[in-house]
Each structure stands twice: as C-alpha cells, then as structure tokens.
C-alpha positions as CSV (number, residue, x, y, z in Angstrom):
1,X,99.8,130.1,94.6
2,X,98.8,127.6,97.1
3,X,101.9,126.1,99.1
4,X,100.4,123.1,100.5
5,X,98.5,120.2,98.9
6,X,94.9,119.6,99.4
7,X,94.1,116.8,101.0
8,X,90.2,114.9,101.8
9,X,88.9,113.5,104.9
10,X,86.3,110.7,104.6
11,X,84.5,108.5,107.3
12,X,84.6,105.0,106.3
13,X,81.0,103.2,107.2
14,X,80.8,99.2,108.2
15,X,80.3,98.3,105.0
16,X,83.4,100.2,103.1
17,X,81.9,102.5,101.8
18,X,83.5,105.9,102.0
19,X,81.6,109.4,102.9
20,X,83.5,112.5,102.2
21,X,83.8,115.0,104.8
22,X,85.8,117.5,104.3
23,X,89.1,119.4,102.3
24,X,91.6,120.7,103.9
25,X,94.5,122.2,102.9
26,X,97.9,120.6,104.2
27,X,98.8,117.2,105.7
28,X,99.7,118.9,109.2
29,X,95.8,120.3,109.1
30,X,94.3,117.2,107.6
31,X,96.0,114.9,111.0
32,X,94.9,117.6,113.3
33,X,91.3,117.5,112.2
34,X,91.7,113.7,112.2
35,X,92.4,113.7,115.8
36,X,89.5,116.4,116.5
37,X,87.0,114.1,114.9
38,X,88.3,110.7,116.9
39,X,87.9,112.2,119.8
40,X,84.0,112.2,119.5
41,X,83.5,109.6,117.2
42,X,84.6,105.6,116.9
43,X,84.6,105.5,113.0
44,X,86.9,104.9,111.1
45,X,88.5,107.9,109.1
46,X,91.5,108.3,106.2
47,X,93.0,111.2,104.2
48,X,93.2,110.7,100.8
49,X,95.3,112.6,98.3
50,X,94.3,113.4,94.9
51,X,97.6,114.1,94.4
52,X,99.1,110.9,94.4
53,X,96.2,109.0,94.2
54,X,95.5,107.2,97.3
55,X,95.0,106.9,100.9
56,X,98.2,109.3,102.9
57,X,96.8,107.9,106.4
58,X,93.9,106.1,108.5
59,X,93.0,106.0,111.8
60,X,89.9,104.4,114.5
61,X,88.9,105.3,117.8
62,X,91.5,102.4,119.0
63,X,94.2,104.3,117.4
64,X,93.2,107.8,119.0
65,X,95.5,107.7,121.8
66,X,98.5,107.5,120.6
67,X,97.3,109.2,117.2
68,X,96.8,112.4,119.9
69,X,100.3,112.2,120.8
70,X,101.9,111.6,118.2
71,X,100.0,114.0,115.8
72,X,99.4,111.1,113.7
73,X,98.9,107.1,113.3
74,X,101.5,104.9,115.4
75,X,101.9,103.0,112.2
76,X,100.8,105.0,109.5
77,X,99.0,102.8,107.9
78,X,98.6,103.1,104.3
79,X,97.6,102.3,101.2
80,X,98.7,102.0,97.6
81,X,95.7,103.6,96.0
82,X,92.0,104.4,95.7
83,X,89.6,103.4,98.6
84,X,89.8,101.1,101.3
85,X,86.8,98.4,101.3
C-alpha cells in the first residue's frame, strides 16, 4: 500500500494552457522537483492533486528564490479547483 498521495506536475504555457509533466509520489518530492525545474526554466509550474481536486501549489521563476529556501512557495498560492487559465 502506497503511503503517500500522488501528485502531478504541469508547465503552464502563456496562454493557460496546462502540459503535464510528470507524477510523483508525495508532496515533499513534488516541491523538490518544483524547485529542480525553476532553476533552469522561467515557466510557470503547479502541482495538482487528483485527490482533492485542484491545484496544492504554483510557482515562477520570480518565486524561485525564496521557493529554494523555503522548500516551497513564500505564499502558497493556491487554488480552489481544476486548472489555472
């Protein structure tokens, strides 16, 4: 039996739409590959849990700072459900 949710990683283009990256499983892992993939990119990325149903976390390139050193985003931003557009 899995102990830790699943949780996937999409790249949000310009326009809103979403691409889907990756699964991982845990919300520890999910934040650390977040950071991994602001530090060579300036999109914009956010975790989404099929779980609950919506977006757990979302970061940019402008957050990446303190999103390193923290281990995740200064404000957490979030959102009630389904994509952001």
């Amino acid at each position: 039996m899995r102990s830790n949710a699943m949780y996937d990683i999409f790249m949000k283009f310009p326009d809103g739409s979403p691409l889907w990256l990756e699964a991982v499983e845990g919300l520890d892992e999910a934040r650390k590959r977040l950071a991994r993939l602001l530090r060579t990119s300036s999109a914009e990325y956010f975790i989404y849990s099929e779980k609950s149903g919506g977006i757990v976390e979302r970061a940019s390139a402008a957050d990446h700072k303190e999103y390193e050193v923290l281990g995740r985003s200064p404000s957490s931003r979030r959102s009630g459900s389904g994509f952001v557009h």
